[in-house]
MMTF fields as JSON, N, C-alpha, C and O atoms, coordinates in Angstrom:
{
  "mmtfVersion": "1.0.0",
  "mmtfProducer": "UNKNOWN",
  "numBonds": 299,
  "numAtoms": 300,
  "numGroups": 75,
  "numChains": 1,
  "numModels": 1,
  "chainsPerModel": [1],
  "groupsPerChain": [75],
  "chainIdList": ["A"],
  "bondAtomList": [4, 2, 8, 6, 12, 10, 16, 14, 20, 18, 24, 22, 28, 26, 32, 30, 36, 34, 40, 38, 44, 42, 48, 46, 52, 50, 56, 54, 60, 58, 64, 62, 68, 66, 72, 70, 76, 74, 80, 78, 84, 82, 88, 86, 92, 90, 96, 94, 100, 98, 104, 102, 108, 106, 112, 110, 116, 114, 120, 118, 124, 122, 128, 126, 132, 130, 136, 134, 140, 138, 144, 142, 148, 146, 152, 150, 156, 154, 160, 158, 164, 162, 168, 166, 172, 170, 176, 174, 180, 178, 184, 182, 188, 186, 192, 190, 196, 194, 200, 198, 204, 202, 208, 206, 212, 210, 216, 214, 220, 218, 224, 222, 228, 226, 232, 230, 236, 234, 240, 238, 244, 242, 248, 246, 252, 250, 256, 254, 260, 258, 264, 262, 268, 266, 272, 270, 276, 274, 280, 278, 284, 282, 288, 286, 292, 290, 296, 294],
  "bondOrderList": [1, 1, 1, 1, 1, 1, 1, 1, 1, 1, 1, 1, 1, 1, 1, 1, 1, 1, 1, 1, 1, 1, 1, 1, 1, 1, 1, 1, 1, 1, 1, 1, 1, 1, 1, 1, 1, 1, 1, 1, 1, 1, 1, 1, 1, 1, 1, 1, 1, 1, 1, 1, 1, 1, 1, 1, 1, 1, 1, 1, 1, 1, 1, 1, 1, 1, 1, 1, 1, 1, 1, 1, 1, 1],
  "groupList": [{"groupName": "UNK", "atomNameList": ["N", "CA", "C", "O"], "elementList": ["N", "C", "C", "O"], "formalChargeList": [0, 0, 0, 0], "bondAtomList": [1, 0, 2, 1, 3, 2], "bondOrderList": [1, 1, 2], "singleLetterCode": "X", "chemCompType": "L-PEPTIDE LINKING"}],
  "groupTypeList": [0, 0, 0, 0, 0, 0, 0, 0, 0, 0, 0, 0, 0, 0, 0, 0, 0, 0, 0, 0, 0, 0, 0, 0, 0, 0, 0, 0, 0, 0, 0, 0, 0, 0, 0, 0, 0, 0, 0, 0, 0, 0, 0, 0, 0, 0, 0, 0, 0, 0, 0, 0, 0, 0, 0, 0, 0, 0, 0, 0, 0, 0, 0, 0, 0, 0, 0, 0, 0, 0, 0, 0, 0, 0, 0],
  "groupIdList": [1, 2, 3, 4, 5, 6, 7, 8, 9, 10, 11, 12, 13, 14, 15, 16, 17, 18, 19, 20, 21, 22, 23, 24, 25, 26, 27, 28, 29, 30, 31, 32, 33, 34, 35, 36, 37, 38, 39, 40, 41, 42, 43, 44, 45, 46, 47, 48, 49, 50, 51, 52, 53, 54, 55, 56, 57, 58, 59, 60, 61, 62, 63, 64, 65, 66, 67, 68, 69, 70, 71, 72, 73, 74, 75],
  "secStructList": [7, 7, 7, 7, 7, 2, 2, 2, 2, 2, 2, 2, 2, 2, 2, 2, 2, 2, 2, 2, 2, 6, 6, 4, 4, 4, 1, 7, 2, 2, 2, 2, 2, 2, 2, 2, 2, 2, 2, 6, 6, 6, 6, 6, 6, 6, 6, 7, 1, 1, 6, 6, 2, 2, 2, 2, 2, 2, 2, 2, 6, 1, 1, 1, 7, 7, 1, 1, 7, 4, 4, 4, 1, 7, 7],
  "xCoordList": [-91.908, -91.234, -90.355, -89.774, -90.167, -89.474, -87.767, -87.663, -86.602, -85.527, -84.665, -84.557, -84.185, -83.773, -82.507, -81.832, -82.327, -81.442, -80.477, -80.391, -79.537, -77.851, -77.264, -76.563, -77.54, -76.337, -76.341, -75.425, -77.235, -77.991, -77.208, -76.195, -77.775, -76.831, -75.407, -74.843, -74.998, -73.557, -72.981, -72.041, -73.305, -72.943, -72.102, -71.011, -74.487, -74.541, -73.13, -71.997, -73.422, -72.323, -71.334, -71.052, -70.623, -69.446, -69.4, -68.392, -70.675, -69.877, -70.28, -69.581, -70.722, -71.239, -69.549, -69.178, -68.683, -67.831, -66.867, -66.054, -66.693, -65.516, -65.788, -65.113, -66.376, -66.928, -66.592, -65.675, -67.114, -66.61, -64.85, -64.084, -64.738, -63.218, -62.812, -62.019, -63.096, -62.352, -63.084, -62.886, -63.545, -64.175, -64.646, -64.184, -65.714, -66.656, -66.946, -66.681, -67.679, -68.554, -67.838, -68.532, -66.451, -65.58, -65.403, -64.279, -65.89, -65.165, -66.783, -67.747, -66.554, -66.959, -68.764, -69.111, -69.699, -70.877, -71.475, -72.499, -70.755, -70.971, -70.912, -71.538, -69.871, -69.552, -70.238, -70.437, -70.413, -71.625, -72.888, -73.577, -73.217, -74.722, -75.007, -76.095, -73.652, -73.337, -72.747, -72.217, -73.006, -72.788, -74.159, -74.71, -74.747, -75.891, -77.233, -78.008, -77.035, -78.256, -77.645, -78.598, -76.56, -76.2, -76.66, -76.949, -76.662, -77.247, -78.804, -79.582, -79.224, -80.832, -81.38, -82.538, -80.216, -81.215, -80.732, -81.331, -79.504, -79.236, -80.136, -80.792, -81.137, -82.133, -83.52, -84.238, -83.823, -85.134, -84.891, -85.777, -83.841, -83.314, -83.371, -83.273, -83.455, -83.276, -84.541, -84.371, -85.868, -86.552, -86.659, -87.623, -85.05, -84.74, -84.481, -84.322, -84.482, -84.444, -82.972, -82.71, -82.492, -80.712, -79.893, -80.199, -78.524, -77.567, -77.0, -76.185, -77.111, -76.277, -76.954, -76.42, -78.542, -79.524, -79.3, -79.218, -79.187, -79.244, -77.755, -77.711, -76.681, -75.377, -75.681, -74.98, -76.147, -75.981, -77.337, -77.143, -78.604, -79.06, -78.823, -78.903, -78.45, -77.809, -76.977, -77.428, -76.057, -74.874, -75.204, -74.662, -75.884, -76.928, -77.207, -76.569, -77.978, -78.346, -77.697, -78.171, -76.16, -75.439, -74.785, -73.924, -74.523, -74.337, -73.371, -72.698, -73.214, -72.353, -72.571, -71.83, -73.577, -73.673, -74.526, -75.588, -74.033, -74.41, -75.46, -75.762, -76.298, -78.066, -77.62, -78.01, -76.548, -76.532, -75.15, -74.933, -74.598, -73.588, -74.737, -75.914, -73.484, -74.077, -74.132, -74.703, -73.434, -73.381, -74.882, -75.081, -76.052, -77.351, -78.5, -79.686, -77.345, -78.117, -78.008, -77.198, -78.9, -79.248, -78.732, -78.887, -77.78, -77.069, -78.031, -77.576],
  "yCoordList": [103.379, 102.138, 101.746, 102.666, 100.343, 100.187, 100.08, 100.145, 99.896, 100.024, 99.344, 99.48, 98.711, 97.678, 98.375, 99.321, 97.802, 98.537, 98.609, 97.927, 99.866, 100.324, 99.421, 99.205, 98.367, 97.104, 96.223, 95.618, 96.322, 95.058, 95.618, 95.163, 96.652, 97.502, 97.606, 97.69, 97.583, 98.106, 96.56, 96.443, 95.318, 94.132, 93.547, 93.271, 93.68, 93.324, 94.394, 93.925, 95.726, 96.375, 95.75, 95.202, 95.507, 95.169, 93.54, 93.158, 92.751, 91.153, 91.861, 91.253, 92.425, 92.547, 93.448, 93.03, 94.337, 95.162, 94.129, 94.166, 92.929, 92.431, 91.244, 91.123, 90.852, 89.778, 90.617, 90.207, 91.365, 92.807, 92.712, 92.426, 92.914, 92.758, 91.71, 91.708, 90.883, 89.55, 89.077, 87.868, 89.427, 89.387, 87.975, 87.049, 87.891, 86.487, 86.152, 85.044, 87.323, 87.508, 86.445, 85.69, 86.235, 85.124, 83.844, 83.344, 83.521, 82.625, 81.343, 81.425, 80.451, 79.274, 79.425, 80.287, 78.677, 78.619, 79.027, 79.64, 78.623, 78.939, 80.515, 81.071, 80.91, 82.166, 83.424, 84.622, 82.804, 83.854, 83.996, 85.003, 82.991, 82.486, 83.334, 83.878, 83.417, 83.873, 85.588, 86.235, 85.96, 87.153, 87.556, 88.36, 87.13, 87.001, 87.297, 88.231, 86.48, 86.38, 87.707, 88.284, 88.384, 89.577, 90.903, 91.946, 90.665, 91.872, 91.678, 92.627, 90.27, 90.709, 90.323, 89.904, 90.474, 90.858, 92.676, 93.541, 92.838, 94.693, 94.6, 93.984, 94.992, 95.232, 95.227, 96.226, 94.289, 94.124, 94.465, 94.733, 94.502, 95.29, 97.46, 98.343, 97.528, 98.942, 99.555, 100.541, 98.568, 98.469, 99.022, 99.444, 98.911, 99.039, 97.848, 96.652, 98.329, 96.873, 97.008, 96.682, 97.336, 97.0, 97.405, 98.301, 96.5, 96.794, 98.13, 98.259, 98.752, 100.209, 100.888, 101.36, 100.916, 101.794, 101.748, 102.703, 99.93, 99.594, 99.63, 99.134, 100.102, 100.362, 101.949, 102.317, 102.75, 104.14, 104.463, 105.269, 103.734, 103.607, 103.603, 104.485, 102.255, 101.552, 102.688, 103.624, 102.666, 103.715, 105.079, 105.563, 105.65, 107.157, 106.621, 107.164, 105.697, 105.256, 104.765, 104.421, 104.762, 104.604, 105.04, 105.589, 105.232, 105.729, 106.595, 106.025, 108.601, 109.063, 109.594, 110.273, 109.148, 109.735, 111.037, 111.289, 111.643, 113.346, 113.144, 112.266, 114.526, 114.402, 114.891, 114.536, 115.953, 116.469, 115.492, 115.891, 114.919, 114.029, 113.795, 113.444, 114.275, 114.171, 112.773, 112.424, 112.004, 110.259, 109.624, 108.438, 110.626, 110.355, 110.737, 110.429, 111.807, 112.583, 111.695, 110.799, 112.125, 111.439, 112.241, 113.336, 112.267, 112.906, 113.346, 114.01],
  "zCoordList": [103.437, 103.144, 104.339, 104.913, 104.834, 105.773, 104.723, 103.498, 105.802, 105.55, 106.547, 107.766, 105.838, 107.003, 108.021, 107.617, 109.273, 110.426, 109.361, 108.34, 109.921, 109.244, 109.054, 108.066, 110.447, 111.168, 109.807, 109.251, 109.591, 108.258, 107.301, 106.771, 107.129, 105.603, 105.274, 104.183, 106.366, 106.18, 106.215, 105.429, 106.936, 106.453, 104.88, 104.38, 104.477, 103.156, 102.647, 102.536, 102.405, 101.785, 101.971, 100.906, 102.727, 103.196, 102.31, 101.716, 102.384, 101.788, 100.384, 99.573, 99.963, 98.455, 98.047, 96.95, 98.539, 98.108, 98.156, 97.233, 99.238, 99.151, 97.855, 96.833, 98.056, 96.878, 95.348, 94.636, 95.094, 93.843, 93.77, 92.85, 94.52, 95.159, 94.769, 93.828, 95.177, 95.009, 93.299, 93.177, 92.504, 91.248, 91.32, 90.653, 92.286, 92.431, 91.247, 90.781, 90.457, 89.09, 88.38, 87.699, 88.421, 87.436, 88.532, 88.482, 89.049, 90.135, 90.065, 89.305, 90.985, 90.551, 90.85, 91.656, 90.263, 90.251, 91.95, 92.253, 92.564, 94.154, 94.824, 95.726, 93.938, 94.55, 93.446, 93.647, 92.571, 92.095, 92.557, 92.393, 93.145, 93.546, 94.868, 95.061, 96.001, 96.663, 96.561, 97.464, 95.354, 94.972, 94.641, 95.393, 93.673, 93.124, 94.987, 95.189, 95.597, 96.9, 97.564, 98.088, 97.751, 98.439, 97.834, 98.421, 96.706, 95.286, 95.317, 95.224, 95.467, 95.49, 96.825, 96.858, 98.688, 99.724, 99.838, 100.476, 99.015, 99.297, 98.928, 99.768, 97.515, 96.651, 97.417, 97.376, 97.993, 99.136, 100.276, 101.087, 100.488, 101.955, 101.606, 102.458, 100.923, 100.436, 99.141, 98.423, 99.146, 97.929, 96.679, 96.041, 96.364, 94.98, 93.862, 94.107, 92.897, 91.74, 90.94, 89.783, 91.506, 90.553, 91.672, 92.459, 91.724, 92.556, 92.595, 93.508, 92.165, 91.866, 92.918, 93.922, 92.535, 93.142, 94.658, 95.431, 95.018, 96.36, 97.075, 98.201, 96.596, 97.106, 97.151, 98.093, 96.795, 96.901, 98.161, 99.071, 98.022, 99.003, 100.263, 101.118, 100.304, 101.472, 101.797, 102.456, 101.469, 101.881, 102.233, 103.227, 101.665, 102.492, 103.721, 104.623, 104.083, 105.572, 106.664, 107.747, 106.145, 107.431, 108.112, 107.425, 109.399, 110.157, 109.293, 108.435, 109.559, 108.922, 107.355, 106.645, 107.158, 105.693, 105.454, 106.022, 104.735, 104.818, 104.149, 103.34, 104.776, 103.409, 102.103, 100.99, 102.489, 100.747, 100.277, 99.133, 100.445, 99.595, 98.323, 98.244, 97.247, 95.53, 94.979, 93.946, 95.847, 95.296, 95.407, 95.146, 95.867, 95.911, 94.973, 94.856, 94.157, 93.407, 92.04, 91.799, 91.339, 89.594, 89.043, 89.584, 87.617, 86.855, 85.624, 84.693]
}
């Protein structure tokens, strides 16, 4: 499977955590939409199908992230 560059990943992470942050999810039709397109290019950027999957993804692949960190593992 391809995977998109770190540079890419760690972006998206970055507008998708601050947006979370700033609780877009309640905020005006614009900024969900804009929450909403960051959750499904992580998702195709990382070819997973739910945001969760593609934040724990993403985040293994960037620069610095350990192979055995348990935040990868399934409970």
């Amino acid at each position: 499977m391809l995977m998109a560059h770190p540079a890419v990943l760690d972006t998206l992470v970055e507008q998708y955590d601050t947006l979370r942050i700033l609780h877009a999810e309640e905020g005006d039709e614009g900024v969900r939409q804009r929450m909403n397109d960051v959750a499904y290019t992580l998702c195709v950027a990382t070819g997973t199908r739910d945001i969760d999957t593609a934040l724990v993804t993403a985040r293994h692949h960037l620069p610095g992230a350990r192979p055995e960190d348990d935040s990868v593992l399934t409970a």
